[in-house]
Backbone as CSV, one residue per row, in Angstrom:
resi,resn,N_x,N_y,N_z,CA_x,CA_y,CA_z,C_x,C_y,C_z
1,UNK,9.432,36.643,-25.831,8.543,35.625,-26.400,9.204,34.249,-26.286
2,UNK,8.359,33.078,-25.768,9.044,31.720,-25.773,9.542,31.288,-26.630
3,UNK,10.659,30.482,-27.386,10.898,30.261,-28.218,10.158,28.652,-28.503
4,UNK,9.733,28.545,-29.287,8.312,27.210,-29.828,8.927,25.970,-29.269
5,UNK,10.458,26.016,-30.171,11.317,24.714,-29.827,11.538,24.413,-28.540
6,UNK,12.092,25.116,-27.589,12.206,25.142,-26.272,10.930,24.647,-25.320
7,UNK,9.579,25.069,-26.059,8.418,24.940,-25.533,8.216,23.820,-25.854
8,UNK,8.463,23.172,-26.594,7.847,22.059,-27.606,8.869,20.851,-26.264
9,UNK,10.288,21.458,-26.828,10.997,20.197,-25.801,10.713,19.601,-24.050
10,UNK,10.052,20.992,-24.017,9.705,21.085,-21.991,8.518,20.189,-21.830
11,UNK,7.502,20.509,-23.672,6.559,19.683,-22.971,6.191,18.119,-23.024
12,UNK,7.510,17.244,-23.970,8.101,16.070,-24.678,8.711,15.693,-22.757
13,UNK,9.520,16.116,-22.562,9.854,16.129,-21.101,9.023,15.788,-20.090
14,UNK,8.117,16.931,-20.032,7.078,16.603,-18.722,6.685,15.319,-19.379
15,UNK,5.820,14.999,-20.507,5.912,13.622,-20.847,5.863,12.495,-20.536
16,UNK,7.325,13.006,-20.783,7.764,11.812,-20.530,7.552,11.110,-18.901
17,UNK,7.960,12.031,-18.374,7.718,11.944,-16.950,6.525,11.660,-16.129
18,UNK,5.636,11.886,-17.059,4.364,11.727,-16.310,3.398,10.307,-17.010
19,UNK,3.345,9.961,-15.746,2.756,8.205,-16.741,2.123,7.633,-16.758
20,UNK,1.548,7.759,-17.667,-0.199,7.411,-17.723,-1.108,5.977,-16.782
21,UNK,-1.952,6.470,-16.342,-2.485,5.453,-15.365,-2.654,3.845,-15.733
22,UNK,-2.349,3.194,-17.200,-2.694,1.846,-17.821,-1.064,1.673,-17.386
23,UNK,-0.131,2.282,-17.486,1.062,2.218,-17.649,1.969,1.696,-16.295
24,UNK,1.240,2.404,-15.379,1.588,2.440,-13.570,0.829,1.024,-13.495
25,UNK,-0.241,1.227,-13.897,-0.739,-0.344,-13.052,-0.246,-1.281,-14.328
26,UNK,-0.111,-1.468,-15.323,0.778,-3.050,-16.299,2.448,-3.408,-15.503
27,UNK,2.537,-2.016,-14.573,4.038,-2.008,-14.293,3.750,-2.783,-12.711
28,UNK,2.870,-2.161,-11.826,2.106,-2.964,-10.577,2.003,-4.296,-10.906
29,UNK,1.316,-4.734,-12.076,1.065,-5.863,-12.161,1.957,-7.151,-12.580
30,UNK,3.021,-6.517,-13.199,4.346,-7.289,-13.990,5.274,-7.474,-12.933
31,UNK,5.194,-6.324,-11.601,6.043,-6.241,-10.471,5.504,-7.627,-9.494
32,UNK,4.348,-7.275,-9.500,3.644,-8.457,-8.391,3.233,-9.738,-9.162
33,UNK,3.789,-10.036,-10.485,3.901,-11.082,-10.630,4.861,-11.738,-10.679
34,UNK,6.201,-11.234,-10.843,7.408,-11.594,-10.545,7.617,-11.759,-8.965
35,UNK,6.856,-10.705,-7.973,7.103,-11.606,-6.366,6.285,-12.555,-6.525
36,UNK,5.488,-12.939,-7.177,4.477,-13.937,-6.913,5.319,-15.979,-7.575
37,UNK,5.947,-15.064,-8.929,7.157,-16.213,-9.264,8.387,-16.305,-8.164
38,UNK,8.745,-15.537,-7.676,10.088,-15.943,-7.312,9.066,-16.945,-5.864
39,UNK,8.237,-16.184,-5.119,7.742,-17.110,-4.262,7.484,-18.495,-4.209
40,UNK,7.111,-18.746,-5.378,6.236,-20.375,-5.614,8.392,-20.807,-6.619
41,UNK,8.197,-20.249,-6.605,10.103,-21.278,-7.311,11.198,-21.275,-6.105
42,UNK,10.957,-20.467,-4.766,11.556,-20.515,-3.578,11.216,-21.907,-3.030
43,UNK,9.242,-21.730,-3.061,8.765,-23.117,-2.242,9.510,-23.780,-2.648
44,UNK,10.138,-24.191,-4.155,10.642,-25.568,-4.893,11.883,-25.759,-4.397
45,UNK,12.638,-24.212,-4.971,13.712,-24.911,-5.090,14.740,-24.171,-3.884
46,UNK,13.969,-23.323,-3.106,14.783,-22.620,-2.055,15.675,-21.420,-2.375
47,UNK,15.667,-20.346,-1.662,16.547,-18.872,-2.243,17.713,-19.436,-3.036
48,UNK,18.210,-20.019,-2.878,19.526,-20.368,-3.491,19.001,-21.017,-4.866
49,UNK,18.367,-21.706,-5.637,17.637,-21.900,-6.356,16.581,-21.361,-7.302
50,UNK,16.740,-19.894,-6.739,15.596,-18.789,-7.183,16.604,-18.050,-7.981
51,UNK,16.871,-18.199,-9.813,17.608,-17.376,-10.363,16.834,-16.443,-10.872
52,UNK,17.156,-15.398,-11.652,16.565,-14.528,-11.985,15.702,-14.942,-13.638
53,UNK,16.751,-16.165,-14.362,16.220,-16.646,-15.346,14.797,-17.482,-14.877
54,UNK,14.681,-18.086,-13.398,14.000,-19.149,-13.326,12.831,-17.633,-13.034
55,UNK,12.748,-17.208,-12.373,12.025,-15.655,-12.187,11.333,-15.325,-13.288
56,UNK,11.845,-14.713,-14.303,11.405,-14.131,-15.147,11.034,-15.115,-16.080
57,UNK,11.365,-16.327,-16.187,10.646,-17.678,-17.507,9.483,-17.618,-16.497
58,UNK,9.286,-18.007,-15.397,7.452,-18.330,-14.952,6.729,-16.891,-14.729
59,UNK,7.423,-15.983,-14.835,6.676,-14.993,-14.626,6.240,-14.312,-15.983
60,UNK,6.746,-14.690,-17.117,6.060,-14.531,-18.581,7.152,-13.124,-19.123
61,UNK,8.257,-12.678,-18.416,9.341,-11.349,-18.521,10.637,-11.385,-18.913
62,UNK,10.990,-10.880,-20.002,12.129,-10.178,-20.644,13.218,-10.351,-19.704
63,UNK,14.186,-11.608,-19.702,15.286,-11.347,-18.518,15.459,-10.097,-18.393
64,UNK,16.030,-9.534,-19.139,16.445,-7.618,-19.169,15.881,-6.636,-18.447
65,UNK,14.441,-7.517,-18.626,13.086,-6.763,-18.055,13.373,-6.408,-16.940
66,UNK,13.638,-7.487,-15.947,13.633,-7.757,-14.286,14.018,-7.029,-14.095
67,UNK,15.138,-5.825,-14.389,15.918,-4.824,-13.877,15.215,-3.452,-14.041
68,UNK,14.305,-3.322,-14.558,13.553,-2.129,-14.832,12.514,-2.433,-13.538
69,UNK,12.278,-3.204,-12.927,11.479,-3.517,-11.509,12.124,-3.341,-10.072
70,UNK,13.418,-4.242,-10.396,14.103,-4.386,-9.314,16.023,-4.472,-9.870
71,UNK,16.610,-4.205,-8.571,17.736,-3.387,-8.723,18.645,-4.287,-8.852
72,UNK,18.241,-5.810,-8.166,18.938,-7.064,-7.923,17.893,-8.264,-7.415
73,UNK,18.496,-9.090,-7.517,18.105,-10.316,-7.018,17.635,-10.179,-5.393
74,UNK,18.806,-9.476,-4.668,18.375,-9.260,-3.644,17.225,-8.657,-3.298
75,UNK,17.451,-7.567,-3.972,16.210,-6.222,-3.901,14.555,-7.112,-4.033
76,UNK,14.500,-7.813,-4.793,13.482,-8.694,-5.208,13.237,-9.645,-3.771
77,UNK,14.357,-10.496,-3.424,14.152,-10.997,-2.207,13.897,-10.193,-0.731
78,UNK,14.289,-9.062,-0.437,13.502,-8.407,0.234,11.991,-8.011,0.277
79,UNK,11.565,-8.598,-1.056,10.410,-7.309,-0.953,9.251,-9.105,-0.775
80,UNK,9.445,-9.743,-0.845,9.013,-11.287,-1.445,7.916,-11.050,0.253
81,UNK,8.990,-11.331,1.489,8.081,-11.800,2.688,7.450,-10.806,3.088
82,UNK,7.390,-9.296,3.039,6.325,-8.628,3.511,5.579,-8.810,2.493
83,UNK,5.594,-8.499,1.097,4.287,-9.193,0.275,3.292,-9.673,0.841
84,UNK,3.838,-11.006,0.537,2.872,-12.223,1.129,2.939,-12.231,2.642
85,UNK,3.462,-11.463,3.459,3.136,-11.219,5.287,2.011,-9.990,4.894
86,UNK,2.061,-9.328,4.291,0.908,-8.288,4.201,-0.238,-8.951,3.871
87,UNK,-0.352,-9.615,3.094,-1.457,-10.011,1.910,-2.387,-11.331,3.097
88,UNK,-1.661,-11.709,3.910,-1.887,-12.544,5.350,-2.411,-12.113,6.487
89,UNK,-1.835,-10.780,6.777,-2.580,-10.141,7.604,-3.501,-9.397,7.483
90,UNK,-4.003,-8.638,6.255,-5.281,-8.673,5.558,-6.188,-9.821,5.817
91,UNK,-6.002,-10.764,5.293,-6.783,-11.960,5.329,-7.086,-12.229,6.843
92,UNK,-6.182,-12.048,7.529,-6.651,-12.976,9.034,-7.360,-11.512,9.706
93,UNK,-7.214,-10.189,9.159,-8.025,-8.940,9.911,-9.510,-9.289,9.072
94,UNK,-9.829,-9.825,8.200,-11.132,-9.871,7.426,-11.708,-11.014,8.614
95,UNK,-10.863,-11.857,8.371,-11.358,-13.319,9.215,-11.964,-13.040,10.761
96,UNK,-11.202,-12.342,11.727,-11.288,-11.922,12.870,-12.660,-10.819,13.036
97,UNK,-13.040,-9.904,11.796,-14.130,-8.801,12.345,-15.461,-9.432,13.194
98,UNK,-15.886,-8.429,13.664,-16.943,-9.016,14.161,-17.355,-10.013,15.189
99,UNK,-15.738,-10.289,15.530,-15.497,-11.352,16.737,-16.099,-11.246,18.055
100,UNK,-16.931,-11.753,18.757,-17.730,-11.310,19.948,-16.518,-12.491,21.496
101,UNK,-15.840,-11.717,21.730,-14.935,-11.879,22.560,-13.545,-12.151,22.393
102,UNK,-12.472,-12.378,22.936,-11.351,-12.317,22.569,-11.135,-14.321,21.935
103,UNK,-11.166,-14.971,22.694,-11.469,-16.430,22.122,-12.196,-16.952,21.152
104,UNK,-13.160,-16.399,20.502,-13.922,-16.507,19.178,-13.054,-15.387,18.426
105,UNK,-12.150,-14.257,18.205,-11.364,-13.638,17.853,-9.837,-14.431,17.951
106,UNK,-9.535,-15.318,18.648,-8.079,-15.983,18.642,-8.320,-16.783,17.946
107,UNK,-9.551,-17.801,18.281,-9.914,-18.760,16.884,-10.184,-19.008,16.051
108,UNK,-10.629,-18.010,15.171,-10.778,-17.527,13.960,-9.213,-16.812,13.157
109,UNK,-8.737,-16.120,13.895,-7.150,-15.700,13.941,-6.263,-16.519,13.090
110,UNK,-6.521,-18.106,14.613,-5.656,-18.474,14.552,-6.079,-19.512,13.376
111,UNK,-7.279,-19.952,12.891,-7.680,-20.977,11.890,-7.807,-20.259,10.603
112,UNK,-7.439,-18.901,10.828,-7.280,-17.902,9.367,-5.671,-18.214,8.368
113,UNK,-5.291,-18.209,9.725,-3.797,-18.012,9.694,-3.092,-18.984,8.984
114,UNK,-3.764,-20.313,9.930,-3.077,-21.600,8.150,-4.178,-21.868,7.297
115,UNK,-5.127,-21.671,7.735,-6.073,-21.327,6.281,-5.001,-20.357,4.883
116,UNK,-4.938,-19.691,5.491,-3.798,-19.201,4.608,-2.796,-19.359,3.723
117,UNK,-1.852,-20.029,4.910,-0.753,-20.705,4.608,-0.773,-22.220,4.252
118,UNK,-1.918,-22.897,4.168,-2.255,-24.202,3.576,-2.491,-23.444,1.966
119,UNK,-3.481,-22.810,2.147,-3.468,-22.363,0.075,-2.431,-21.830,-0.326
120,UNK,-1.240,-21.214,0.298,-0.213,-20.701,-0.325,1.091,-21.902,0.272
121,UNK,1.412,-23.161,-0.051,2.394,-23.970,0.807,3.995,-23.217,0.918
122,UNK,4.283,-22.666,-0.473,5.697,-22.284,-0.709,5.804,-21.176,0.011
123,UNK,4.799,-20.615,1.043,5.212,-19.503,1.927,6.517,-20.499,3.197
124,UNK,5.677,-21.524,3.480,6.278,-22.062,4.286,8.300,-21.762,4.145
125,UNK,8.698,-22.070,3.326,10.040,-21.828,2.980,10.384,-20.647,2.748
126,UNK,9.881,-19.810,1.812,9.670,-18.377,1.799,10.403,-17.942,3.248
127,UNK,9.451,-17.918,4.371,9.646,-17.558,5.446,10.691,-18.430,6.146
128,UNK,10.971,-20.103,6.313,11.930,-20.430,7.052,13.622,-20.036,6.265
129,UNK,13.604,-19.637,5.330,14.817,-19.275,4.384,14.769,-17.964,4.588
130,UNK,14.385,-17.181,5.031,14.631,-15.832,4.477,15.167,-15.355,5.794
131,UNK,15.422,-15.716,7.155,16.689,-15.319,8.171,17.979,-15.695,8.081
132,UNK,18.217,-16.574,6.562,19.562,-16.641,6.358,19.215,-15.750,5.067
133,UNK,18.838,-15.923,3.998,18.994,-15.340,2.788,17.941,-13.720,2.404
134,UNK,17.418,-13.655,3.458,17.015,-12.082,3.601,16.196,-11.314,4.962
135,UNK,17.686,-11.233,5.828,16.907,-11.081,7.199,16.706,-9.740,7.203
136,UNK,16.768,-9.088,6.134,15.478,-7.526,6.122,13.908,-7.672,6.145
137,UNK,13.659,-8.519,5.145,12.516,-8.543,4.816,12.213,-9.996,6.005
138,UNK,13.002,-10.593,6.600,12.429,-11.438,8.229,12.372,-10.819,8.965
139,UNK,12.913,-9.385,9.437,12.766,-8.249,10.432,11.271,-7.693,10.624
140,UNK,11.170,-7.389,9.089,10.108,-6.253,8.810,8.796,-7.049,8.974
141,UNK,8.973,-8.507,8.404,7.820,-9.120,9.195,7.427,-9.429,10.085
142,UNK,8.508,-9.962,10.972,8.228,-10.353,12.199,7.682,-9.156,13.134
143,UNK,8.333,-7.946,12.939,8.195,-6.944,13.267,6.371,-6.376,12.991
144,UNK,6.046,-6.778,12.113,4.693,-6.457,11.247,3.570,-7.685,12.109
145,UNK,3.588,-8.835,11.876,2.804,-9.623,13.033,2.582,-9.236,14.044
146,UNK,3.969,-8.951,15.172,3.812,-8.419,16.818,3.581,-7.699,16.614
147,UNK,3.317,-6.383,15.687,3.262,-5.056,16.182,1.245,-5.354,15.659
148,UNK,0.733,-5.790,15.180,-0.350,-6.217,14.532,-1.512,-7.038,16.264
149,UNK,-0.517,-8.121,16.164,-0.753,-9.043,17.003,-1.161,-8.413,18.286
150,UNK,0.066,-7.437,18.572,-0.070,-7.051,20.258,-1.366,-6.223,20.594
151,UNK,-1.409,-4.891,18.868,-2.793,-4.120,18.501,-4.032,-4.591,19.053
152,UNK,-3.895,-5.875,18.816,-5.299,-6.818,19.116,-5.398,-7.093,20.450
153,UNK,-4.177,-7.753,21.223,-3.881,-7.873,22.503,-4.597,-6.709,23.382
154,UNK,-3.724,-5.483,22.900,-4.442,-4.269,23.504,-5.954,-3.856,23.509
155,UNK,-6.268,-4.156,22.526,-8.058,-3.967,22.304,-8.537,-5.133,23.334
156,UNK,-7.918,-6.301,23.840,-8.780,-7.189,24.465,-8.560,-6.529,26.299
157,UNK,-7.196,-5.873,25.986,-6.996,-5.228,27.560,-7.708,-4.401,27.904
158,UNK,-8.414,-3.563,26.749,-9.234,-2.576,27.308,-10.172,-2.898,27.420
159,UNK,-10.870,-3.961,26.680,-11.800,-4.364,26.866,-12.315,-5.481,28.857
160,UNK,-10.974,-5.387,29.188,-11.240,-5.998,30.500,-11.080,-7.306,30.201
161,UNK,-10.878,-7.908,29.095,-10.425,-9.254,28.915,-9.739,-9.590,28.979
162,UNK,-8.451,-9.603,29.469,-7.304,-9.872,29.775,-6.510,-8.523,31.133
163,UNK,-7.219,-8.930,31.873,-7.153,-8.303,33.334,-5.728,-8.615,34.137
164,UNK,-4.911,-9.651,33.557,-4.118,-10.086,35.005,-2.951,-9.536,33.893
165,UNK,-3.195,-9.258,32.655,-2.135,-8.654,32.389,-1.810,-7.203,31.820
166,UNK,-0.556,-6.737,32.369,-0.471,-5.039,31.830,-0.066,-4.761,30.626
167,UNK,0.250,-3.892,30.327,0.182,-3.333,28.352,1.779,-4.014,28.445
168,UNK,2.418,-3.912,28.992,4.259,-4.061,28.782,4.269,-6.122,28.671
169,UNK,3.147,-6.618,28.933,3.451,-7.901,28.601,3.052,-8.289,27.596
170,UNK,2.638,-7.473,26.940,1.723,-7.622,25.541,2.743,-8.107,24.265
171,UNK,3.847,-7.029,24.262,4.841,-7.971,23.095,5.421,-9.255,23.443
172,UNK,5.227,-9.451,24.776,6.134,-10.958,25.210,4.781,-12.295,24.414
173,UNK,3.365,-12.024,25.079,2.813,-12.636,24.820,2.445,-12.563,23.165
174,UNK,2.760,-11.752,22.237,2.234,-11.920,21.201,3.565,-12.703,20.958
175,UNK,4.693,-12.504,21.148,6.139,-13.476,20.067,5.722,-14.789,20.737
176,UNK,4.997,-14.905,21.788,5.423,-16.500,22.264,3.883,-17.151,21.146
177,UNK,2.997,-16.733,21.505,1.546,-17.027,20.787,2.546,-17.473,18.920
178,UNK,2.872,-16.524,18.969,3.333,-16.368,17.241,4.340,-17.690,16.984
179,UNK,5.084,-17.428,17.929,5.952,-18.860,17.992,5.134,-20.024,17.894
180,UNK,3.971,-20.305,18.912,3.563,-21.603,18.747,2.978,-21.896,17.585
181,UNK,2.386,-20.928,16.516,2.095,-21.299,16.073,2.953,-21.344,13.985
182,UNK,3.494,-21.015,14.684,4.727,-21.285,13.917,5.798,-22.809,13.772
183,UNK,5.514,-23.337,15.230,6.196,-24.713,15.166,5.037,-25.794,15.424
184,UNK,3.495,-25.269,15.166,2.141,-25.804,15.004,2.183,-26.235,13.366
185,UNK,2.540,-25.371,12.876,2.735,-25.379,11.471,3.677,-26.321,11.198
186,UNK,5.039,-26.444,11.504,5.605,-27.530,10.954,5.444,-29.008,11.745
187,UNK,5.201,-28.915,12.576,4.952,-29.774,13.257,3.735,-30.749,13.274
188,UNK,2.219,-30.407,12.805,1.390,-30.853,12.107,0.940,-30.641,11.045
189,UNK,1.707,-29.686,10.162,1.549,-29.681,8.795,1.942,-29.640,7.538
190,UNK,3.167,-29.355,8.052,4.350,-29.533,6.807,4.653,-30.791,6.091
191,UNK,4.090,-31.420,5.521,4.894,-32.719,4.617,5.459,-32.144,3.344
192,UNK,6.625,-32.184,3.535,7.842,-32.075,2.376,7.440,-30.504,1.349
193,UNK,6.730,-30.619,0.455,6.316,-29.191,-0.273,4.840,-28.900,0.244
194,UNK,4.324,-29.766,0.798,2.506,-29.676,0.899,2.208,-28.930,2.314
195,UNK,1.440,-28.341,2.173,1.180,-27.810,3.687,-0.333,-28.622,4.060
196,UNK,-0.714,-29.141,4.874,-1.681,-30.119,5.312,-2.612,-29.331,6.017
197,UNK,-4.038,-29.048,6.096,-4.968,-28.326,7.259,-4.746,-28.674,8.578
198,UNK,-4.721,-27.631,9.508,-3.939,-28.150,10.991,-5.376,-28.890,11.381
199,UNK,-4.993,-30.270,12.051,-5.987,-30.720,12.379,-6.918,-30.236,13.620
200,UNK,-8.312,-30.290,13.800,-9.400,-29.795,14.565,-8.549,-29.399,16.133
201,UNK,-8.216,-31.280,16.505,-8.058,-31.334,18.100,-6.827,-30.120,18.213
202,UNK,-5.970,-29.980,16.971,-4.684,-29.088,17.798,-5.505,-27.643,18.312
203,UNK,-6.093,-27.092,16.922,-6.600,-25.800,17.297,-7.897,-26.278,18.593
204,UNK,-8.438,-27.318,19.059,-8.978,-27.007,20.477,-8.320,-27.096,21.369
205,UNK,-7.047,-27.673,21.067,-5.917,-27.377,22.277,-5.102,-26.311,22.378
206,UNK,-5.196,-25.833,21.532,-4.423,-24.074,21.669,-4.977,-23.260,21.996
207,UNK,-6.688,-23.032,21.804,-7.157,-22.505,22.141,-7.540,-22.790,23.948
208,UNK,-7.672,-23.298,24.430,-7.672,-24.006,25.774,-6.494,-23.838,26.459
209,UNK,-5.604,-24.205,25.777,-4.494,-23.378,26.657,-4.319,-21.789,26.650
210,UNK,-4.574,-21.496,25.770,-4.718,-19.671,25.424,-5.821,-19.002,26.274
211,UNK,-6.947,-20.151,26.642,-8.114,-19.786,27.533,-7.291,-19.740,29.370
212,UNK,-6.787,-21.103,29.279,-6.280,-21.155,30.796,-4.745,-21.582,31.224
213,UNK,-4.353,-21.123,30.270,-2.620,-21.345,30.557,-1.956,-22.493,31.448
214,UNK,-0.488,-22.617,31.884,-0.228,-24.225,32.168,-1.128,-24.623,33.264
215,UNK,-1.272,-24.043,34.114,-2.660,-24.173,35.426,-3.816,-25.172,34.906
216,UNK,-4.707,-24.951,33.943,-5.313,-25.564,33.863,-6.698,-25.893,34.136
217,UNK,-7.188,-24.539,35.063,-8.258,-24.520,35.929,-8.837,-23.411,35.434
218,UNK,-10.183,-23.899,35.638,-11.305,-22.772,35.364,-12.096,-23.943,34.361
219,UNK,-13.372,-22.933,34.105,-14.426,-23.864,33.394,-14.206,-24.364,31.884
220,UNK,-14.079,-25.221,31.511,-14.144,-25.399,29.787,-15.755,-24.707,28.796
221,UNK,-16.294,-23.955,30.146,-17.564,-23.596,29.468,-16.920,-22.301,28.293
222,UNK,-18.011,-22.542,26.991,-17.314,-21.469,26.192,-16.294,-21.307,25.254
223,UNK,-15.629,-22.573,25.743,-13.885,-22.423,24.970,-13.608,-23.290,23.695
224,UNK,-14.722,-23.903,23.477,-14.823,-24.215,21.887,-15.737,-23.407,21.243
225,UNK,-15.124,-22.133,20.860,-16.500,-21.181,20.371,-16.292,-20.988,18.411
């Protein structure tokens, strides 16, 4: 026969262990608001500037707290740029559906993309800081774009839209695409903490070159779509 006490303790145990669904998500939500603080106190004051006190005062949490989330400071800074690289590429796959060719699909993409990163400015630093102060979580993104990016590439190859090129040039052309528009970004839009809307003419010139590369030839019919 079981003994009651023994029974009683196994089931104080499971319990404990098992955790109730208000409990998992207040803990989701206390987690992703602390990446959401350390992000916007990075924009300010840069990783080096991101303490765990400055963390947990804007994020409304128990210094003590932070450690029941995350393991370190670091641990926290890893997890910061796929966050907000996830939460981006969501947004620019919503933006893109429904695209009726690959150029009404790049331009929407690509006007998703600082659409984005204009409402969120402190990504900007986020991301140029984090190949010195957390090149895990700069791996896993960069890694997460091209592997995203090229996905799309490939759907336009099969589609016969991109004919002159084979599947093996596909990661070259997505890091260089990604690049430009990466030094598009600071280059017409970065002032100091503010991120600025990229202006009209750049995105009809990227797109135009993305239509007909340094050559230059072929019709402009189409290519402001």
């Amino acid at each position: 026969m079981t003994n009651p006490r023994i029974a009683d303790a196994g089931t104080r145990r499971i319990g404990r262990r098992i955790r109730s669904p208000k409990r998992v998500e207040k803990k989701a939500v206390i987690r992703a608001r602390l990446i959401d603080s350390a992000a916007r106190i990075i924009g300010k004051f840069g990783y080096e500037g991101c303490s765990v006190s400055r963390i947990t005062q804007r994020a409304r949490v128990a210094h003590g707290a932070f450690y029941l989330y995350f393991k370190s400071r670091q641990a926290l800074f890893d997890e910061i740029l796929p966050t907000l690289g996830g939460g981006m590429l969501e947004f620019i796959s919503e933006a893109i559906r429904d695209s009726k060719g690959m150029l009404e699909l790049e331009r929407r993409g690509f006007t998703a993309n600082f659409e984005y990163l204009t409402r969120r400015p402190y990504m900007y630093r986020v991301l140029h800081e984090a190949e010195l102060y957390a090149p895990t979580a700069f791996e896993k993104h960069l890694s997460s774009m091209i592997e995203r990016y090229r996905g799309s590439l490939h759907r336009s190859l099969l589609a016969h839209q991109l004919e002159r090129y084979s599947d093996e040039d596909l990661d070259v052309i997505a890091a260089m695409l990604i690049g430009a528009r990466d030094h598009l970004l600071t280059r017409y839009c970065v002032d100091g903490q503010r991120v600025r809307p990229l202006p009209a003419h750049v995105i009809d010139s990227y797109i135009k070159f993305v239509a007909h590369g340094l050559d230059g030839k072929g019709s402009n019919k189409n290519i402001i779509v």
